[in-house]
OpenMM code with the backbone's topology and positions (N, CA, C; nanometers):
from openmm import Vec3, app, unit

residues = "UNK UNK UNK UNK UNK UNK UNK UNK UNK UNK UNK UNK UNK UNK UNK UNK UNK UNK UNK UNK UNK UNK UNK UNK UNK UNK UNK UNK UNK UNK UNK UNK UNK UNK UNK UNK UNK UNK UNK UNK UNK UNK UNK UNK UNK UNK UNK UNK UNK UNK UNK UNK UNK UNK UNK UNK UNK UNK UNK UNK UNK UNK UNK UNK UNK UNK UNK UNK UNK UNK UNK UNK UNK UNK UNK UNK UNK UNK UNK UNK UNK UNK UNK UNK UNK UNK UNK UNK UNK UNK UNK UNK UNK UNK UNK UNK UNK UNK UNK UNK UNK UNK UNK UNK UNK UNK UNK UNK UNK UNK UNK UNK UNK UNK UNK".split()
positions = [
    Vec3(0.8404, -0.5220, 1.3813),
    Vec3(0.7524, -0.5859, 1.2861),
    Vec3(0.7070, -0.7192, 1.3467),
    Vec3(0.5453, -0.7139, 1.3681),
    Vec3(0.5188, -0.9320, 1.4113),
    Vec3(0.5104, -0.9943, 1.2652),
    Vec3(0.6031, -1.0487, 1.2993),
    Vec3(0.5801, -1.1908, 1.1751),
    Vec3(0.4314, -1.1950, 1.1833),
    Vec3(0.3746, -1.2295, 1.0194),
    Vec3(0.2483, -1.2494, 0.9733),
    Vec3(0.2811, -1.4176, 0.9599),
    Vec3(0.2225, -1.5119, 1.0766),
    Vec3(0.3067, -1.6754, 1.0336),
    Vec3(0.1226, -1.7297, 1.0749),
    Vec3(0.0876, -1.8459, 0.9953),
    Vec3(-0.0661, -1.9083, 0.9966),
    Vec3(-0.0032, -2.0169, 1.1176),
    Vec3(-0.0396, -2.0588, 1.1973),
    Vec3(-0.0052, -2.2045, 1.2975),
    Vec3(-0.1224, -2.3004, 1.2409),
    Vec3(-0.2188, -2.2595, 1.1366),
    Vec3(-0.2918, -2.3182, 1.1147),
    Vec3(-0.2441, -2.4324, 0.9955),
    Vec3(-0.1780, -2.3345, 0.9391),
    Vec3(-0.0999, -2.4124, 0.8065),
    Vec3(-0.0137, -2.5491, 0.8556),
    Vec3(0.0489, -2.4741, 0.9221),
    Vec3(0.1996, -2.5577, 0.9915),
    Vec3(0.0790, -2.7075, 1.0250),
    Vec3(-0.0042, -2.6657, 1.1343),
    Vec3(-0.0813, -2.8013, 1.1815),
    Vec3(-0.1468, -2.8871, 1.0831),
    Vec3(-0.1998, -2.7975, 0.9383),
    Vec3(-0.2399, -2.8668, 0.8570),
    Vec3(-0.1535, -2.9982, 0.8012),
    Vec3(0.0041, -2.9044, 0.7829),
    Vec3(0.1114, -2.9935, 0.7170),
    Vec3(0.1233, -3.1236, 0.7895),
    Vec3(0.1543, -3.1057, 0.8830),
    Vec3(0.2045, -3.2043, 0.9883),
    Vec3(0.1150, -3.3052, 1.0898),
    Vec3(-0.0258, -3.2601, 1.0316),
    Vec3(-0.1702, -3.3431, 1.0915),
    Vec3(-0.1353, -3.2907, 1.2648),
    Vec3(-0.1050, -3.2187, 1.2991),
    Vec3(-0.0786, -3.1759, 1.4223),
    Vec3(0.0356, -3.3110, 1.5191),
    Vec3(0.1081, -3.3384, 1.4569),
    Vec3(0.2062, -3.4188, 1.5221),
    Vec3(0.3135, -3.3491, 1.5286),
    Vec3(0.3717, -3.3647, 1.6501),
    Vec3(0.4391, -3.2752, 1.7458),
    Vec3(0.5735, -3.2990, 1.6740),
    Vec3(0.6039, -3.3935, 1.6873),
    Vec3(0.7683, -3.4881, 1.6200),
    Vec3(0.7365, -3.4458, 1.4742),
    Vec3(0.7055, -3.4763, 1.3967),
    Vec3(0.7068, -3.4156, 1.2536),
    Vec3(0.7047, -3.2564, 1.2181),
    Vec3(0.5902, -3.1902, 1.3277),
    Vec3(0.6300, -3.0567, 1.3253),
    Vec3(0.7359, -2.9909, 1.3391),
    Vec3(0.8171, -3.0679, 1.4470),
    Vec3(0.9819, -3.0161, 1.4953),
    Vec3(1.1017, -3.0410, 1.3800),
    Vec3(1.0433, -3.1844, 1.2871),
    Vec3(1.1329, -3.1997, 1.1851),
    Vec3(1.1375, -3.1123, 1.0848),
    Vec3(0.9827, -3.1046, 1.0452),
    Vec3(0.9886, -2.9694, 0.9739),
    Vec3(1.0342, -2.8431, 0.9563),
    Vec3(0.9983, -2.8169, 1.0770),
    Vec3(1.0707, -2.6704, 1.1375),
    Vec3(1.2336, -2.7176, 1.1236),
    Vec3(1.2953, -2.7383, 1.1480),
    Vec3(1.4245, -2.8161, 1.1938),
    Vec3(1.4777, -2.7707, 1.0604),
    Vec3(1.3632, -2.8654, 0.9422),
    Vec3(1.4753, -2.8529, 0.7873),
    Vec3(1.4832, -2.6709, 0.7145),
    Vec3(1.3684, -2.6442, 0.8464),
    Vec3(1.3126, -2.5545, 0.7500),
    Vec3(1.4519, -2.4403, 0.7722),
    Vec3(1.4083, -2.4453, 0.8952),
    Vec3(1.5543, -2.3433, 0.9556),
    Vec3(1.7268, -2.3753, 0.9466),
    Vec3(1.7198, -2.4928, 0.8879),
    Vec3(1.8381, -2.5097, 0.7800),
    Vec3(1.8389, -2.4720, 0.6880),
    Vec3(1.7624, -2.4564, 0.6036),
    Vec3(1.7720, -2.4944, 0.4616),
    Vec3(1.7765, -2.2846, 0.4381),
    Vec3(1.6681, -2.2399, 0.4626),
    Vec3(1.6374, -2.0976, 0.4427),
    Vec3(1.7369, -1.9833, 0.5154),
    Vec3(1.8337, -1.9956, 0.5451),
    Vec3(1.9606, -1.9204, 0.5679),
    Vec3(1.9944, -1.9177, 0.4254),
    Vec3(2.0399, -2.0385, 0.3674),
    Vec3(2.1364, -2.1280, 0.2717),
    Vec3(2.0513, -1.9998, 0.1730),
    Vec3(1.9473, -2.0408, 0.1449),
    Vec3(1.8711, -1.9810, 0.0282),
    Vec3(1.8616, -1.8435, 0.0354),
    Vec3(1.8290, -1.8027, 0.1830),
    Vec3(1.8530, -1.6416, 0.1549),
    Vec3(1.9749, -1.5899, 0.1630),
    Vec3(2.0888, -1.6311, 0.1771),
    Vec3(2.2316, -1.6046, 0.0976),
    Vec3(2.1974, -1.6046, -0.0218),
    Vec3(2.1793, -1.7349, -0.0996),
    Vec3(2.1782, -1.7142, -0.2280),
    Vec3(2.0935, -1.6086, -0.2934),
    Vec3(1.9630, -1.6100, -0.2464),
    Vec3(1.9260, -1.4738, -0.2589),
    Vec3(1.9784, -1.3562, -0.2772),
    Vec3(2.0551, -1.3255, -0.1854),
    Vec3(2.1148, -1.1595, -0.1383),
    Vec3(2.2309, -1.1675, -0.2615),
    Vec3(2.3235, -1.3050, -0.2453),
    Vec3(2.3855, -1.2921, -0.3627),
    Vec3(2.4074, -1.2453, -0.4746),
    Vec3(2.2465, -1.2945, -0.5672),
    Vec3(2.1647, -1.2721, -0.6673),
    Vec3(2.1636, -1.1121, -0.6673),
    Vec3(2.0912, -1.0451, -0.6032),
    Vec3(2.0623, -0.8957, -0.5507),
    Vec3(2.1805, -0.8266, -0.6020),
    Vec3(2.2913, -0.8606, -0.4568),
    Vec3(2.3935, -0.8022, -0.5021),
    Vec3(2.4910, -0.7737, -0.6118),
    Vec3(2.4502, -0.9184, -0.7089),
    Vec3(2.5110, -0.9045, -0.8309),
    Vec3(2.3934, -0.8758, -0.9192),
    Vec3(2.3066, -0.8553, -0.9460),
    Vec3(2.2049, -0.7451, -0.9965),
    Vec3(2.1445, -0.8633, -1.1081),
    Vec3(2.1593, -1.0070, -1.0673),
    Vec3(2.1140, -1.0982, -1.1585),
    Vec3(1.9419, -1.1423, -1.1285),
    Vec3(1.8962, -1.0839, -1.2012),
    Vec3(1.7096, -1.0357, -1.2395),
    Vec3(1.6589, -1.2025, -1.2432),
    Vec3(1.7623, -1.3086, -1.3131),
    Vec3(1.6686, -1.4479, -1.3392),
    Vec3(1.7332, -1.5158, -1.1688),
    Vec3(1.8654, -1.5246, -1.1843),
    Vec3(1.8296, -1.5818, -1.0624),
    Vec3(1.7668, -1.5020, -0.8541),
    Vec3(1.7700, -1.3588, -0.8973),
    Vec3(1.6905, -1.3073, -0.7814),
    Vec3(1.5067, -1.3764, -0.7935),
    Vec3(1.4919, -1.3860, -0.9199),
    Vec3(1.3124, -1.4519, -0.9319),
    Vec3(1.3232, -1.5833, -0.8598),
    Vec3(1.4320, -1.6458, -0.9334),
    Vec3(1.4379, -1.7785, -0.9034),
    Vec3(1.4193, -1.8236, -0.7924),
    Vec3(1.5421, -1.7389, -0.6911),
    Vec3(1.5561, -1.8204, -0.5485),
    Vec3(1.4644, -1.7612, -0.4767),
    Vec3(1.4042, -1.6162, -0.4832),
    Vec3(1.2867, -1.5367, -0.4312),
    Vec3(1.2190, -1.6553, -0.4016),
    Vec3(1.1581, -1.7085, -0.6000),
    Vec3(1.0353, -1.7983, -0.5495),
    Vec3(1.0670, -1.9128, -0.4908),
    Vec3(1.1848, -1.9828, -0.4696),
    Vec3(1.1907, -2.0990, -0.4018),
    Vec3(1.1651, -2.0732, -0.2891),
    Vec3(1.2400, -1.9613, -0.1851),
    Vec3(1.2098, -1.9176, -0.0639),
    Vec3(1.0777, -1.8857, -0.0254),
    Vec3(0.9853, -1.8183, -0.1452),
    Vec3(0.8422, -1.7910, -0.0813),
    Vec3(0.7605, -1.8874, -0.0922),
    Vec3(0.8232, -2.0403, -0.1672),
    Vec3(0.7068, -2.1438, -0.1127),
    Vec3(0.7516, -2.1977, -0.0416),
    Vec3(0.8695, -2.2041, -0.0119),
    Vec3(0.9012, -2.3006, 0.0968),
    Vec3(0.8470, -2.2679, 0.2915),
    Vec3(0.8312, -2.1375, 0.2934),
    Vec3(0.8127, -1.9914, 0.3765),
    Vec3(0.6437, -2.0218, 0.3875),
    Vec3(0.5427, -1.9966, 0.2373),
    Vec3(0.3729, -2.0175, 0.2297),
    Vec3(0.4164, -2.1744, 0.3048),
    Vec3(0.4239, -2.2710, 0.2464),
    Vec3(0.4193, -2.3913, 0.2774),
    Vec3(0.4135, -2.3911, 0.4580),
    Vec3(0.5131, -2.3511, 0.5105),
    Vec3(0.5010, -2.3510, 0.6686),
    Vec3(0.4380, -2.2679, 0.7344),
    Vec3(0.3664, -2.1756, 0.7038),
    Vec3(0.2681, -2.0769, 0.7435),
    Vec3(0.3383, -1.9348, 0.7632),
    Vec3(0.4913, -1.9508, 0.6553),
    Vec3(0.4968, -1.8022, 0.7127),
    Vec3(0.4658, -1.6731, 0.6061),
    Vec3(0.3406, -1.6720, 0.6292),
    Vec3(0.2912, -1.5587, 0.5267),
    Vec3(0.3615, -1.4540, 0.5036),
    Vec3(0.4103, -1.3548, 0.6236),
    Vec3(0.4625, -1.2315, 0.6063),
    Vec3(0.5676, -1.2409, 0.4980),
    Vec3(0.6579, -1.3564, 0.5383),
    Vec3(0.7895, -1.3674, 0.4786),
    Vec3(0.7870, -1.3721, 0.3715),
    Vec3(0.7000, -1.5027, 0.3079),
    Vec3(0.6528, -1.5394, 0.1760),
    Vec3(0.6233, -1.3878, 0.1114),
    Vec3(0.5669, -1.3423, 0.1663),
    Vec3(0.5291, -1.2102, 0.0899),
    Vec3(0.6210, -1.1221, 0.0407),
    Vec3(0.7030, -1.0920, 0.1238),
    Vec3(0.8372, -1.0312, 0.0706),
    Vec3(0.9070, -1.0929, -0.0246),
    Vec3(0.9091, -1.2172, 0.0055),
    Vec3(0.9732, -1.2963, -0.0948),
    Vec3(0.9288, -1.2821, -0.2380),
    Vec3(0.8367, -1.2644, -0.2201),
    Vec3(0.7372, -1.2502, -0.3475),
    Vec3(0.7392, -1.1391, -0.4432),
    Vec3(0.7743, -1.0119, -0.3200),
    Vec3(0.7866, -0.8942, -0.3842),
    Vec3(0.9343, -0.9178, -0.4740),
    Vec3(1.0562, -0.9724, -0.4106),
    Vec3(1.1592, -1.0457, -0.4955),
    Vec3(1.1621, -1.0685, -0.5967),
    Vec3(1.0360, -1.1730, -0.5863),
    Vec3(1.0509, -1.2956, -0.6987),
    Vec3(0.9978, -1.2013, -0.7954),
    Vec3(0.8829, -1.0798, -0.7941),
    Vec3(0.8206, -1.0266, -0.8847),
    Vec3(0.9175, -0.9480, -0.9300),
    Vec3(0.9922, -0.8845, -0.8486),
    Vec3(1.1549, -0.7355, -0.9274),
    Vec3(1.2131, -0.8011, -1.0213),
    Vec3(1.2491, -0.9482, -0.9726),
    Vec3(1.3253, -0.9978, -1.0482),
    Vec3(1.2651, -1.0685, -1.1777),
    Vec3(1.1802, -1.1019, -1.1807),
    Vec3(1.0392, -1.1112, -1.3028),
    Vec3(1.0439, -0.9802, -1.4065),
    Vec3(1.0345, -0.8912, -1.3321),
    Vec3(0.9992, -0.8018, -1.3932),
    Vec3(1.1495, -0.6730, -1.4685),
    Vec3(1.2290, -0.7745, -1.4020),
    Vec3(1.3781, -0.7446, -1.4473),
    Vec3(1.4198, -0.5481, -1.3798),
    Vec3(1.3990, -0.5505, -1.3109),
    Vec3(1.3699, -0.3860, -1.2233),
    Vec3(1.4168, -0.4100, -1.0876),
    Vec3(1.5743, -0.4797, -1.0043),
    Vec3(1.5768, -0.4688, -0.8876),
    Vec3(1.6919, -0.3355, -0.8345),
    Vec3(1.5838, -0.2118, -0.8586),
    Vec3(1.6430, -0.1118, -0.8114),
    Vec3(1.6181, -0.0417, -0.7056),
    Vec3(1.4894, -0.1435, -0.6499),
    Vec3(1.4443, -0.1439, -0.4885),
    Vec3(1.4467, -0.2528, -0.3963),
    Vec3(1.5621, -0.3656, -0.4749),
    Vec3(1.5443, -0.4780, -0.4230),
    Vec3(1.6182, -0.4762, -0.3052),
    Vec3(1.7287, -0.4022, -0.2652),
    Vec3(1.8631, -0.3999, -0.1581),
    Vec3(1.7542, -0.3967, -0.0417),
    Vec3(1.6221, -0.2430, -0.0176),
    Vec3(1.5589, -0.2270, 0.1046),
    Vec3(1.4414, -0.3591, 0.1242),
    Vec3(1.4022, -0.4350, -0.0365),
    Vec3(1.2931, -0.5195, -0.0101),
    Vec3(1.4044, -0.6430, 0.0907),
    Vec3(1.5080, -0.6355, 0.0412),
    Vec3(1.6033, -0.7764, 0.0966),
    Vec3(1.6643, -0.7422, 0.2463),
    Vec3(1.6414, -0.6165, 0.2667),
    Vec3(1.7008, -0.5895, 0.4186),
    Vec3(1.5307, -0.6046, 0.5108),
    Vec3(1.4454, -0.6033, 0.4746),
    Vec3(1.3092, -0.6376, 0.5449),
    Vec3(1.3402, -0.7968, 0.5684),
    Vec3(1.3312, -0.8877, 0.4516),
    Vec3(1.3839, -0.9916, 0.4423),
    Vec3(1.4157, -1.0453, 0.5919),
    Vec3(1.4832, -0.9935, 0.5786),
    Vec3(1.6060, -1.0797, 0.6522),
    Vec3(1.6274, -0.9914, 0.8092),
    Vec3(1.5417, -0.9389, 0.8258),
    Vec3(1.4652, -0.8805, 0.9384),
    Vec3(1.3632, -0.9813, 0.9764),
    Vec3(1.2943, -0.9717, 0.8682),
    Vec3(1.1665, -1.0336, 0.8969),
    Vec3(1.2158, -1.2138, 0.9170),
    Vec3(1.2998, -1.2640, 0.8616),
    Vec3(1.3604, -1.3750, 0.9176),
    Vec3(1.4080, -1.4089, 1.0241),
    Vec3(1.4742, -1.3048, 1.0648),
    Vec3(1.4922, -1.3202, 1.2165),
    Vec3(1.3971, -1.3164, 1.3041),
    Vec3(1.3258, -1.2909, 1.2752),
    Vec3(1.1841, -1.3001, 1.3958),
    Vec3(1.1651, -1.3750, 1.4013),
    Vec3(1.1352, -1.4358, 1.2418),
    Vec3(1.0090, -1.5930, 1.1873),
    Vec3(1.1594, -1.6891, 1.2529),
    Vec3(1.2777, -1.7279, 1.2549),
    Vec3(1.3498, -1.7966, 1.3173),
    Vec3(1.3058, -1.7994, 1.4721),
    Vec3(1.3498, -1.6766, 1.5389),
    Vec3(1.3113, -1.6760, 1.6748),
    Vec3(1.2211, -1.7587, 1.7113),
    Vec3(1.0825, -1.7378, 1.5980),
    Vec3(0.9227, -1.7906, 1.6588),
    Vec3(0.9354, -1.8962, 1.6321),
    Vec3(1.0434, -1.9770, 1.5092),
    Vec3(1.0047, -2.1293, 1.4926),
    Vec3(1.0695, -2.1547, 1.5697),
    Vec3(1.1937, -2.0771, 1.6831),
    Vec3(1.2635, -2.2448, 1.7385),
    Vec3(1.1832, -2.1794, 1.9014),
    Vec3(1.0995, -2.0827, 1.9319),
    Vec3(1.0384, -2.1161, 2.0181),
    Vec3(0.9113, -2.2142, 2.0191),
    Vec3(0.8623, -2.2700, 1.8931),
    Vec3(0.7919, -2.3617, 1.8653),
    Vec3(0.8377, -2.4706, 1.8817),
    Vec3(0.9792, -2.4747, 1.8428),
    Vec3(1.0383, -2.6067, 1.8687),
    Vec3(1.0584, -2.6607, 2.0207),
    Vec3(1.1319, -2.5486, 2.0937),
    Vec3(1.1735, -2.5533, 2.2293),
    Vec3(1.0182, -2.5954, 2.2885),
    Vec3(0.9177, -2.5368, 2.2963),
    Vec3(0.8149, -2.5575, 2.3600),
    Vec3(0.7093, -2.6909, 2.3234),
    Vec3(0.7657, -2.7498, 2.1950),
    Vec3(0.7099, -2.8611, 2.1913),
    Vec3(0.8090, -3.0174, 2.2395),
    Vec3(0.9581, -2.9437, 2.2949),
    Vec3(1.0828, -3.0643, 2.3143),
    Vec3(0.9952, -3.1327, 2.4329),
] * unit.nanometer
topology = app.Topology()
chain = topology.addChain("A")
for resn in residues:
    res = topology.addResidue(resn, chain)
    for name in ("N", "CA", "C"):
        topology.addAtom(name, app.Element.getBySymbol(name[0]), res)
């Protein structure tokens, strides 16, 4: 799967500064492990308000840095769990977190290549 990620976004955020971009990236790839645990958590215990919840925290935090693909999945999340129905959420959350590992890979080769 290629990550669906905008570089256009990311440059928007960060006015194209190199050092702020890396911080960004930096929190970003801290913080979104943390959350997609809590996520899977959610899933696994079949809790519908907080799978919406952390879905949607993860898919703006994800839009916000340009990573569309991800956001999107996330989204599909945030909507199961909206819609109180996550009885397809286990395969939407194993894309997930597929698809995270890529979008990781690509941000810290963004990072490495801007050190």
């Amino acid at each position: 799967m290629a990550i669906d990620f905008d570089e256009s976004q990311l440059d928007a955020i960060t006015g194209g500064d190199p050092e702020f971009e890396r911080e960004i990236i930096e929190e970003y790839l801290a913080s979104a492990p943390r959350d997609l645990q809590k996520l899977k958590g959610a899933v696994l215990a079949n809790d519908v308000t907080a799978t919406g919840s952390f879905a949607h925290g993860l898919k703006g935090a994800s839009a916000t840095i340009g990573a569309r693909g991800f956001a999107a999945i996330a989204f599909e999340l945030e909507q199961a769990g909206k819609q109180g129905d996550l009885s397809r959420s286990g395969a939407t959350l194993d894309r997930l977190e597929r698809a995270y590992a890529e979008l990781a890979a690509l941000l810290r080769s963004r990072v490495s290549k801007a050190a």
